[in-house]
Structures are given as structure tokens and as C-alpha cells.
Backbone as CSV, one residue per row, in Angstrom:
resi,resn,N_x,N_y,N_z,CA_x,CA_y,CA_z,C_x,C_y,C_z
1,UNK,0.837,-1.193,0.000,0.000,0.000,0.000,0.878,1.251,0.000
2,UNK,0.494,1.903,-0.412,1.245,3.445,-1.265,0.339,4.370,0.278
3,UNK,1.337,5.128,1.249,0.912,5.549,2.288,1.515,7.459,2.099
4,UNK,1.069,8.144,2.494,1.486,9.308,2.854,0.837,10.000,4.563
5,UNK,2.189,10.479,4.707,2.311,11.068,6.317,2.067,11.954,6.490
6,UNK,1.586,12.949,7.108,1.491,14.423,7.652,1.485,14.663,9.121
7,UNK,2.807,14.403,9.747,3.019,14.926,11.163,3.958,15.636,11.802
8,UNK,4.183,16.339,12.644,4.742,17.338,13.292,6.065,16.729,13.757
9,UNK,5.579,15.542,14.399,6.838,15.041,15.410,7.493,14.416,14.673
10,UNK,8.762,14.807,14.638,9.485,13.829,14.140,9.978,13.078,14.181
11,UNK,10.000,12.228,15.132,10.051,10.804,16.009,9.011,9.813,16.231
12,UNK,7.793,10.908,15.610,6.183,9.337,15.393,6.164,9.602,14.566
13,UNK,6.714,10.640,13.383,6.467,10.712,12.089,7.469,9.640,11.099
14,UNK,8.943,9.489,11.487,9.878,8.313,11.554,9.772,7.216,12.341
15,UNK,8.608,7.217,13.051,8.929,5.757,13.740,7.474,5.314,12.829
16,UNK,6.505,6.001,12.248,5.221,5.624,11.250,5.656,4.658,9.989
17,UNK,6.754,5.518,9.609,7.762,5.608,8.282,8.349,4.236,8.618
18,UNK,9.308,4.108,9.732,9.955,2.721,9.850,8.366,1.059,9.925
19,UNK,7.759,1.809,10.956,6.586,0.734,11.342,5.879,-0.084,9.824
20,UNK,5.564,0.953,9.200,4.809,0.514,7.389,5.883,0.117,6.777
21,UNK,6.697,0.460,6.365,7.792,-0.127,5.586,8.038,-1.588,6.371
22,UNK,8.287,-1.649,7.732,8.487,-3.322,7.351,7.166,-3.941,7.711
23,UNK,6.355,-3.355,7.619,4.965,-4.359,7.402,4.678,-4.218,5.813
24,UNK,5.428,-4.113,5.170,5.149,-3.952,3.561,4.633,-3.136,2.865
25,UNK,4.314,-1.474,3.094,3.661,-0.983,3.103,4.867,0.357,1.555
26,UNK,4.790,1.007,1.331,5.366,1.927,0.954,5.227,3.801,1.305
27,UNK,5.911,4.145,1.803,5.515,5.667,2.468,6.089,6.578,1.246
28,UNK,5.410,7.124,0.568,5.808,8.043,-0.173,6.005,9.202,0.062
29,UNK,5.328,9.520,1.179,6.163,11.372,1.312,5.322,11.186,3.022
30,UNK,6.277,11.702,3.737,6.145,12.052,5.032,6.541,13.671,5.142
31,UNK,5.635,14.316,5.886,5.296,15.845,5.500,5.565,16.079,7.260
32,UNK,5.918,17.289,7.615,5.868,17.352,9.048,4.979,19.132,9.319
33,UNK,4.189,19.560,8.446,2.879,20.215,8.302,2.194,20.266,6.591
34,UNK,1.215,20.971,7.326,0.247,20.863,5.149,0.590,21.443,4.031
35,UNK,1.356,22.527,4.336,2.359,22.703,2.818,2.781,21.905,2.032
36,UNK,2.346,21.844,1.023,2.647,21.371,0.036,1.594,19.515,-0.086
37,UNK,1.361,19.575,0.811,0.523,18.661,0.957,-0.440,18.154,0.033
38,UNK,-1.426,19.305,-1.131,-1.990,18.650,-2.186,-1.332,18.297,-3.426
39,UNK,0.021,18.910,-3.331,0.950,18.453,-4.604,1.768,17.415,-4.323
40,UNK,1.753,17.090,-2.823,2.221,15.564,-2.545,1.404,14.874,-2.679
41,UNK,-0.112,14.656,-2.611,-1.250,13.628,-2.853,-1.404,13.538,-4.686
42,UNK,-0.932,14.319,-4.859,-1.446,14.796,-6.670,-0.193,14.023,-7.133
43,UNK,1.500,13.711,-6.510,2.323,13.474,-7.995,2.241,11.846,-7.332
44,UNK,2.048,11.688,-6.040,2.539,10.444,-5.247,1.377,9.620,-5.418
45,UNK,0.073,10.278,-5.253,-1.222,9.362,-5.979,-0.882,7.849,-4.399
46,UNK,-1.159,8.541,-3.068,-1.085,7.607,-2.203,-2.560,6.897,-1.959
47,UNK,-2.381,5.678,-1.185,-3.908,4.853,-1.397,-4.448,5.126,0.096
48,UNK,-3.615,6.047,0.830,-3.689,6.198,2.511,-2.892,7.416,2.732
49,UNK,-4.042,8.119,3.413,-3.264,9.878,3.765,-3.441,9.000,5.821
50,UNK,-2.045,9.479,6.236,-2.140,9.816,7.736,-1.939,11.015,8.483
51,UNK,-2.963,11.635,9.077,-2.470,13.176,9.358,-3.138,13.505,10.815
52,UNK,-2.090,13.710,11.478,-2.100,14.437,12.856,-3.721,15.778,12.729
53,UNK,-4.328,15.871,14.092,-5.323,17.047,13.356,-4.534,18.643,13.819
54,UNK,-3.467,18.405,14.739,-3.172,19.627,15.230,-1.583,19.564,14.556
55,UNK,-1.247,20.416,13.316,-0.157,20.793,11.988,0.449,22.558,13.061
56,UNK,1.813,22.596,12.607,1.954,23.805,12.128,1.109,24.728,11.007
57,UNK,1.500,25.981,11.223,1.775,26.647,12.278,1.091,26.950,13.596
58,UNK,-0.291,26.707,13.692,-0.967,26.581,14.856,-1.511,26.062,16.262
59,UNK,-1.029,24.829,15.466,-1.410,23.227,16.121,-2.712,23.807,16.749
60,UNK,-3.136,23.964,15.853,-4.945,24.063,16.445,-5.648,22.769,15.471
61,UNK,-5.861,22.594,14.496,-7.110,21.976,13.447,-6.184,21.987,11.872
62,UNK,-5.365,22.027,11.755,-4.780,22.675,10.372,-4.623,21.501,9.431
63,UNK,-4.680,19.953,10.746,-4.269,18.548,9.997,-5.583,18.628,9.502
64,UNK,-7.181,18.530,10.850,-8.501,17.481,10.302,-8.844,18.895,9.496
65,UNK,-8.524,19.769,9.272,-9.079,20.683,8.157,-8.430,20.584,6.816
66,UNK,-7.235,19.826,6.191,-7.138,19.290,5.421,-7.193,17.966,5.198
67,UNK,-7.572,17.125,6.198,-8.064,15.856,5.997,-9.500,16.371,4.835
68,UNK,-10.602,17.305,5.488,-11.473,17.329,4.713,-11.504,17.940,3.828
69,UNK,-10.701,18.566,3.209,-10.301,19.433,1.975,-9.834,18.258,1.034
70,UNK,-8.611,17.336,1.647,-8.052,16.554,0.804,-9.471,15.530,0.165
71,UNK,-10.408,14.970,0.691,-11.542,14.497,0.421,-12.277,15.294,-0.313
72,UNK,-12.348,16.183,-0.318,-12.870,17.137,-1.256,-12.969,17.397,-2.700
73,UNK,-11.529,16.768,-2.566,-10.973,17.514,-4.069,-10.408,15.709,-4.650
74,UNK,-10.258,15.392,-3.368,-9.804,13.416,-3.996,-11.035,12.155,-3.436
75,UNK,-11.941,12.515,-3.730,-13.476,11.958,-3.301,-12.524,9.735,-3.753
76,UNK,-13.005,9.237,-2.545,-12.256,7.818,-2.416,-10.926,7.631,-1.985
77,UNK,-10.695,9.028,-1.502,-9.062,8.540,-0.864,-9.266,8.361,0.652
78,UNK,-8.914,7.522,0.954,-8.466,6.873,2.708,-8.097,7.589,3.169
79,UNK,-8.299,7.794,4.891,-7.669,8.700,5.314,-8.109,8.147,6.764
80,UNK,-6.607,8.347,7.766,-6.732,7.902,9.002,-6.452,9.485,9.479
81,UNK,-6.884,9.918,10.737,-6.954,10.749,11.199,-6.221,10.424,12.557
82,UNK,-4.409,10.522,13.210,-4.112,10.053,14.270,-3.786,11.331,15.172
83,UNK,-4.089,11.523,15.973,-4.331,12.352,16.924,-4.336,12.095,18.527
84,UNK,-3.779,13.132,18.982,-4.014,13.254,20.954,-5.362,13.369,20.931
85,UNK,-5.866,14.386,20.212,-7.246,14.927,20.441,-8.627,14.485,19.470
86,UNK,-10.057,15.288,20.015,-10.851,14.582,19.207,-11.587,16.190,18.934
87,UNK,-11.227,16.620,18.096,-11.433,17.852,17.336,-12.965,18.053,16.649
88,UNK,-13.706,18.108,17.671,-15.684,18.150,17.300,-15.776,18.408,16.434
89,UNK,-15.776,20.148,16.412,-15.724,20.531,14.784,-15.860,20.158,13.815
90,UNK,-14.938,19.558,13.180,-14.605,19.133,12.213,-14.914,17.765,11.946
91,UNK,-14.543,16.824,13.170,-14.633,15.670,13.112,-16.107,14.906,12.430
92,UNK,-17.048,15.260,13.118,-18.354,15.153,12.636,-18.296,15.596,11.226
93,UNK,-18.035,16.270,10.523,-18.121,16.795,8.967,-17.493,15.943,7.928
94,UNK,-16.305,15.826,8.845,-15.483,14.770,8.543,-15.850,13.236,8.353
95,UNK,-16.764,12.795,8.714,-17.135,10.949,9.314,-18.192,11.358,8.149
96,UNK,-18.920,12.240,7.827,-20.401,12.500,7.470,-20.172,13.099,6.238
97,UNK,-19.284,12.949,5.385,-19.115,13.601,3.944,-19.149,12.182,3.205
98,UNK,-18.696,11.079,3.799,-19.686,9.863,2.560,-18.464,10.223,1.434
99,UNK,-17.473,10.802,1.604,-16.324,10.648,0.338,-14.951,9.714,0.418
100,UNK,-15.515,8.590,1.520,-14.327,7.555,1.245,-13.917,6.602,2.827
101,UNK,-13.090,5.806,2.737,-13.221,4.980,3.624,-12.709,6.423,4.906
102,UNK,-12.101,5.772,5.980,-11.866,6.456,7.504,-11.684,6.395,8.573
103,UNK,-10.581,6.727,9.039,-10.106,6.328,10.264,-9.993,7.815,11.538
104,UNK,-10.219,7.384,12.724,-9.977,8.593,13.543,-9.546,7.456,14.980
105,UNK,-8.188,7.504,15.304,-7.478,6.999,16.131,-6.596,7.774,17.172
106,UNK,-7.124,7.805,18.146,-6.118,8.470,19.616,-4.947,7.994,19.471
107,UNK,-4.270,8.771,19.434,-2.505,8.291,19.879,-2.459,7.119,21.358
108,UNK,-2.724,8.429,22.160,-2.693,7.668,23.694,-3.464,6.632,23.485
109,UNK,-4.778,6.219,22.671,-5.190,4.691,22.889,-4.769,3.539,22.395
110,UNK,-3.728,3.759,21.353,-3.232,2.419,20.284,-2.361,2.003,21.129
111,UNK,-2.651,0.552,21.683,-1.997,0.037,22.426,-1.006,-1.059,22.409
112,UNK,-1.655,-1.397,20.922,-0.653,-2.499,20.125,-0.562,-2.160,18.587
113,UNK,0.756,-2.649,18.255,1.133,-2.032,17.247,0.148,-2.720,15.946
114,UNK,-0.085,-4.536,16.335,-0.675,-5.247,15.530,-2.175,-4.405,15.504
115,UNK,-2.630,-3.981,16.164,-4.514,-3.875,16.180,-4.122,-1.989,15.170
116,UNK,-3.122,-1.250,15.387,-2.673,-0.147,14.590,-3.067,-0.670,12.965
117,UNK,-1.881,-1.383,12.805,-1.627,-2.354,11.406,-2.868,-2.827,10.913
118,UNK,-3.243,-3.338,11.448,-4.561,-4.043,11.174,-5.789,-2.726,10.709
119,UNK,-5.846,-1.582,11.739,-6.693,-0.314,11.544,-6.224,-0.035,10.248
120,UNK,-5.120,0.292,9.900,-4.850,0.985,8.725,-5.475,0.116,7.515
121,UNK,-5.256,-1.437,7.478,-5.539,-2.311,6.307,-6.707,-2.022,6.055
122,UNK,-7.623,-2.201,7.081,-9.115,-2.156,6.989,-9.661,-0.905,6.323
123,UNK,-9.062,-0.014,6.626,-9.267,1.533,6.252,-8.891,1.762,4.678
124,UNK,-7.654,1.184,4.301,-7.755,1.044,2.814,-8.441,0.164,2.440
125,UNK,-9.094,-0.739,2.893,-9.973,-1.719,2.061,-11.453,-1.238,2.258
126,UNK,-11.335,0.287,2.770,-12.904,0.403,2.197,-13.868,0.865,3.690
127,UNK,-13.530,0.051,4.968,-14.095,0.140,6.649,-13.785,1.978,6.808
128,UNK,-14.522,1.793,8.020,-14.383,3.236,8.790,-14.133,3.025,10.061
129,UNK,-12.743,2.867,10.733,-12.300,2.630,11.519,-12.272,4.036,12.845
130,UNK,-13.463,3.916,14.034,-12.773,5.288,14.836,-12.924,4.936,15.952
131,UNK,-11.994,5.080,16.970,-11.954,5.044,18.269,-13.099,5.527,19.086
132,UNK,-13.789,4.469,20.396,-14.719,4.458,20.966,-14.981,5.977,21.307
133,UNK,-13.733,6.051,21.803,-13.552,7.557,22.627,-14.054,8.637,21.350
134,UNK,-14.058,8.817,20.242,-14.399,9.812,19.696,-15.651,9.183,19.217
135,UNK,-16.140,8.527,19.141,-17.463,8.289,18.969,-18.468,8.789,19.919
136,UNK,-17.857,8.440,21.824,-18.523,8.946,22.723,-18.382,10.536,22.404
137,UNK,-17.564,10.966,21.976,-17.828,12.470,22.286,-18.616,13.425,21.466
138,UNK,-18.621,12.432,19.685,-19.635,13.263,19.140,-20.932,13.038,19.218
139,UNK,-21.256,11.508,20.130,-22.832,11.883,20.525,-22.689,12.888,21.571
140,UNK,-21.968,12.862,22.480,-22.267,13.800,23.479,-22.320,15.172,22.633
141,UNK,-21.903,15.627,21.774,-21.808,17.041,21.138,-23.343,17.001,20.511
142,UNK,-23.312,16.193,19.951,-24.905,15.505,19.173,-25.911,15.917,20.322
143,UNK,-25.935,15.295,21.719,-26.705,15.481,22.356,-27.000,16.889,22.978
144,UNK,-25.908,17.708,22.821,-25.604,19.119,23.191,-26.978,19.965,21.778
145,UNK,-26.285,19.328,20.723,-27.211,19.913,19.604,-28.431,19.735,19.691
146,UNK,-29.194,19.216,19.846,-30.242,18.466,20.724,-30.900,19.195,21.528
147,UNK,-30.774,19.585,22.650,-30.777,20.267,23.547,-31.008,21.479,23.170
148,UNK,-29.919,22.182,22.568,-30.071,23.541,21.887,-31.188,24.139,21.175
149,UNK,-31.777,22.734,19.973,-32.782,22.538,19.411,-33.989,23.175,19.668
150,UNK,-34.016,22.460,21.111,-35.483,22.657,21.298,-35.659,23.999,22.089
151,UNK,-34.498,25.074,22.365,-34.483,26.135,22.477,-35.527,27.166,21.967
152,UNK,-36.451,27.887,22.040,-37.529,29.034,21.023,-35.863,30.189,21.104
153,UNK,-36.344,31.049,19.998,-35.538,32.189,18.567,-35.275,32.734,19.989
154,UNK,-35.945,33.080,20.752,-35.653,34.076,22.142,-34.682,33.882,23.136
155,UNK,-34.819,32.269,23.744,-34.333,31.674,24.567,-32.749,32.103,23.879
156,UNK,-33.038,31.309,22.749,-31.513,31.436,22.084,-30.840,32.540,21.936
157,UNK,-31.532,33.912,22.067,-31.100,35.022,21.580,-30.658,35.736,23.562
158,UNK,-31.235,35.344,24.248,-31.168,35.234,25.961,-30.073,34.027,26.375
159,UNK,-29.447,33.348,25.303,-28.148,32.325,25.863,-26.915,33.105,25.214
160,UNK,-27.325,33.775,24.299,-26.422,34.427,23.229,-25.907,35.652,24.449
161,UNK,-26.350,35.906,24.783,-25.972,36.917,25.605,-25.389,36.586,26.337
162,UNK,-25.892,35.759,27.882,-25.414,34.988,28.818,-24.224,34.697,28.036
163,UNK,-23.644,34.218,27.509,-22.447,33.508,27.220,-21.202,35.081,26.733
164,UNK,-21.873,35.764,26.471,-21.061,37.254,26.117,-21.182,38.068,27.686
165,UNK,-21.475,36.921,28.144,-20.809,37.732,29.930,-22.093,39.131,30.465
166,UNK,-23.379,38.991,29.778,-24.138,39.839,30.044,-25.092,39.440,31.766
167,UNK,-25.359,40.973,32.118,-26.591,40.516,33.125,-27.594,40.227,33.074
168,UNK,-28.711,40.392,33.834,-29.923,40.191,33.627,-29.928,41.629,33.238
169,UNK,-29.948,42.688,33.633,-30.432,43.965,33.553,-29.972,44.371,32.242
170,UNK,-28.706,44.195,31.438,-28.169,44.337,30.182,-28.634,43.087,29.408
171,UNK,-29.128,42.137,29.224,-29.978,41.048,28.608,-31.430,41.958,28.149
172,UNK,-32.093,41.919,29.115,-33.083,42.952,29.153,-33.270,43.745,28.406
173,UNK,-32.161,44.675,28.495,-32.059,46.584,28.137,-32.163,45.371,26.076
174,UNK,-31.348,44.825,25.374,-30.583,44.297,25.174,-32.019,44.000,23.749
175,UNK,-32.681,42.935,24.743,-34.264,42.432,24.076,-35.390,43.192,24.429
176,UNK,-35.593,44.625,24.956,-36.275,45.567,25.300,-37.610,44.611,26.125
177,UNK,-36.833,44.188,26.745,-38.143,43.122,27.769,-37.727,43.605,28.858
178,UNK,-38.768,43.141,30.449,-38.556,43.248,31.535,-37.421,42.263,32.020
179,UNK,-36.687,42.504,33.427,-35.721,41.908,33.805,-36.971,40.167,34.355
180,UNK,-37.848,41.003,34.979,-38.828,39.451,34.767,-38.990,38.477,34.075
181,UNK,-38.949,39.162,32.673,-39.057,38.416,31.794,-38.103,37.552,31.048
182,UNK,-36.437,38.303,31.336,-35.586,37.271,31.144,-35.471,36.326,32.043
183,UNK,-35.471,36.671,33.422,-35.546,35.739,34.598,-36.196,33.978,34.034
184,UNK,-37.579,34.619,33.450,-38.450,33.518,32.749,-37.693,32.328,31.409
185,UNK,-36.860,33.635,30.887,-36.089,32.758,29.582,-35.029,31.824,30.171
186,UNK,-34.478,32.750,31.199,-33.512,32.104,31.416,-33.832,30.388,32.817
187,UNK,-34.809,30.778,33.198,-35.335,29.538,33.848,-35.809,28.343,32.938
188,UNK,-36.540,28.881,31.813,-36.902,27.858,30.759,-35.446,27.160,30.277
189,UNK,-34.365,28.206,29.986,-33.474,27.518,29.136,-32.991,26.764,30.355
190,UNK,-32.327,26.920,31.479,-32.044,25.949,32.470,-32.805,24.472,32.410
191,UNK,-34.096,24.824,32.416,-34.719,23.024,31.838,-34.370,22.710,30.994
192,UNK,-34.242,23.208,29.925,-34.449,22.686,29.028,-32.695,21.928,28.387
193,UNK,-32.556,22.672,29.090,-30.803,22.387,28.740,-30.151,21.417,30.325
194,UNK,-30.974,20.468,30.985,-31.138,20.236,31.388,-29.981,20.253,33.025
195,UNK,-29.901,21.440,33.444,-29.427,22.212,34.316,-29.990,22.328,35.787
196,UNK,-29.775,21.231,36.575,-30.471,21.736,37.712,-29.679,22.818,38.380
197,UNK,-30.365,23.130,39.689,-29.881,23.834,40.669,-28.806,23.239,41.611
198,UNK,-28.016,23.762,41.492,-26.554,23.059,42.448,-26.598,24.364,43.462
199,UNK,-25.397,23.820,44.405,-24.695,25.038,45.539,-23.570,25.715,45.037
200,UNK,-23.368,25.370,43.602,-22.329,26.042,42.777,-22.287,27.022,42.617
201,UNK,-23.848,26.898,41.700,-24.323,28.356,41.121,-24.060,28.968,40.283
202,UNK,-23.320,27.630,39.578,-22.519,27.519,37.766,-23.411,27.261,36.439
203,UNK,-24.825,27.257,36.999,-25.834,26.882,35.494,-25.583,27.883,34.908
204,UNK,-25.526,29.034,35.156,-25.393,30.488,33.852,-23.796,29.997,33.115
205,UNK,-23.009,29.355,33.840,-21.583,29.754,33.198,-21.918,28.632,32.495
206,UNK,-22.444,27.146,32.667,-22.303,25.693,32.343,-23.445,26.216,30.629
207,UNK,-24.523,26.692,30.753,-25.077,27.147,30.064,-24.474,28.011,28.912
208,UNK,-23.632,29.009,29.184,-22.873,29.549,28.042,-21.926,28.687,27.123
209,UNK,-21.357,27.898,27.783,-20.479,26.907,27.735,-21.086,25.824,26.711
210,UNK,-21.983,25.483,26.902,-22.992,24.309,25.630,-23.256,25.462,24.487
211,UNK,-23.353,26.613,24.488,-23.970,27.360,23.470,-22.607,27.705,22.781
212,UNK,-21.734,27.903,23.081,-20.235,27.287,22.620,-19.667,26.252,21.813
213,UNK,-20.318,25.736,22.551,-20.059,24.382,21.909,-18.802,23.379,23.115
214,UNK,-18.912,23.579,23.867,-17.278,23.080,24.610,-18.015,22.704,26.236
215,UNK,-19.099,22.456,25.861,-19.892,21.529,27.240,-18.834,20.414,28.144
216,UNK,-17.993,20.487,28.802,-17.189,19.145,29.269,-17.329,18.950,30.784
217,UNK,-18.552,19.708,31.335,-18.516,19.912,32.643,-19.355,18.561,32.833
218,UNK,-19.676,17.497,32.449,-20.550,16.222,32.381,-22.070,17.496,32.726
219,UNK,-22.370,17.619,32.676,-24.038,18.453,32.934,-25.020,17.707,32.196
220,UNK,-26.125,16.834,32.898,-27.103,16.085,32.338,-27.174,16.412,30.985
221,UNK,-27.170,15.223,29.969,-27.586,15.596,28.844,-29.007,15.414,28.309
């Protein structure tokens, strides 16, 4: 199998390189960020892209944002996604574009090199290979969306705020309603976003936080 690399480190990016080569594999270009990256898929014509999601220069998203670009433009090319992290965002867009087999694998979880080897085969032959752990997290994001859903135009426009660090009295001024009346939105959205009352006294912050998108406080889903 004709493989191409895209990682930062250069010690899992050479130890990838050594690992496929003697499992029979061929690595045609090992990249250590996305430059140049579609003119390495274009002359090398690999049957397997592997790419870290956090690239120079940012190490924010720069890998799974050309994972889905590279699918984009090469609709049936493989692609394992190996990563520390499980990058929501994207990830979901990513699993759900239906343009080719797929892999999304934790670093910290590959625990044997054989069940690795084995992920990758499957992934060029067509499977969609992804770690439990990122599966749990995009239902949980799923279930966040959910939630949000059943929000009314108001509620949402009364979380929009809350999360921009507003009061009740500037919420208010804000939606030319009474401070009563946000009191009301903002009690509805607490149910509904299913928020009880703690001794914390963190539902307004836990609440901004899902409308974000970056819910990790476990808060009933």
C-alpha cells in the first residue's frame, strides 16, 4: 500500500515511516505540516493519507481541516486521522461527507502495534475505523445539539448573551423586555438544557459553555 504522512513530530512521524515499511507498506512522502501537501497527494497518488489534526503553524485543526479538503478535491481517498485529540468541529463533517473509507485513532489509545496495522488495512480496504472515545464524544456534542434545538428564537437570543458575559439587567435593556421576563427565559433555558440547581451556582456559566459548543462539565444531557 502506497501511504502518505502528515506529522509534526518527528520521532512518530519516523517511527510511522519505519513501522509501514516493514509491514510492507510503501511511504511516499512524510510531511511534518500541510504545505505542500496537495501536490504531494497529486504526484505520489497515495492509497492512505495519515495526518495528525493539530499541523503547524498553529497546532490548532490545520491537519482534520485538510483531511477534509483533501476528500474534497480526492473523493475515495483513505484517510486515518491520528491524533491526541478529538477535534468536534470538524470531526463530525469529517465521518459525514460519505467521500471515502476512515479512520480517527487516539494516539494515547493504540496500544498495540498489531490492532494499529490491522486499523490501517481495513481503512484502505474500504471500513471506517474510529476510536470508541471519539465516537462517545460526538454523541455527546450531538446530544448538546439536541438540547439547543429545542431552544424558542428568544431563549436562544437570551443564551447568546449569557455567554457574552451579560446581566440580567443588560440582557433585558438588550431584548427591550422586563428583567422578569428574562428571569423567565432564562429559567426555561435551564430546563431545558437540562441544568439543575446546584450550591455552585454555575448553570449560567455551564449554560454559556454548551452554546459554545465546549460543554465538558458532564451536565445532564
Amino acid at each position: 500500500m502506497r501511504i502518505l504522512i502528515c506529522e509534526d513530530s518527528v520521532l512518530l512521524r519516523e517511527g510511522l515511516v519505519r513501522l509501514l515499511a516493514d509491514d510492507g507498506h510503501e511511504v511516499v512522502a512524510a510531511l511534518a505540516d500541510a504545505d505542500g501537501l496537495d501536490e504531494a497527494v497529486a504526484t505520489s497518488a497515495p492509497d492512505l493519507c495519515i495526518l495528525d489534526v493539530r499541523l503547524p503553524p498553529t497546532w490548532t485543526d490545520e491537519g482534520i481541516r485538510a483531511a477534509i479538503a483533501l476528500r474534497s478535491r480526492h473523493p475515495g481517498l483513505a484517510v486515518l486521522v491520528l491524533s491526541q485529540y478529538v477535534e468536534e468541529r470538524y470531526a463530525s463533517d469529517l465521518i459525514a461527507d460519505g467521500q471515502g473509507s476512515l479512520g480517527y485513532l487516539l494516539k494515547d489509545r493504540v496500544a498495540d502495534v498489531r490492532d494499529f496495522l490491522e486499523a490501517v488495512a481495513r481503512i484502505a480496504d474500504g471500513a471506517t475505523v474510529l476510536d470508541p472515545e471519539v465516537v462517545g464524544q460526538l454523541l455527546t456534542r450531538r446530544r448538546r445539539d439536541q438540547r439547543l434545538q429545542s431552544l424558542t428564537d428568544r431563549e436562544r437570543a437570551v443564551l447568546a448573551l449569557i455567554a457574552e458575559g451579560r446581566s440580567n439587567q443588560a440582557i433585558a435593556q438588550a431584548l427591550f423586555v422586563s428583567e422578569a421576563s428574562v428571569e423567565k427565559y432564562i429559567t426555561a433555558i435551564f430546563t431545558k438544557l437540562g441544568l439543575e440547581q446546584d450550591d455552585t451556582g454555575n448553570r449560567r456559566v455551564i449554560a454559556a459553555l454548551v452554546h459554545l459548543g465546549h460543554d465538558t462539565t458532564g451536565a445532564p444531557s
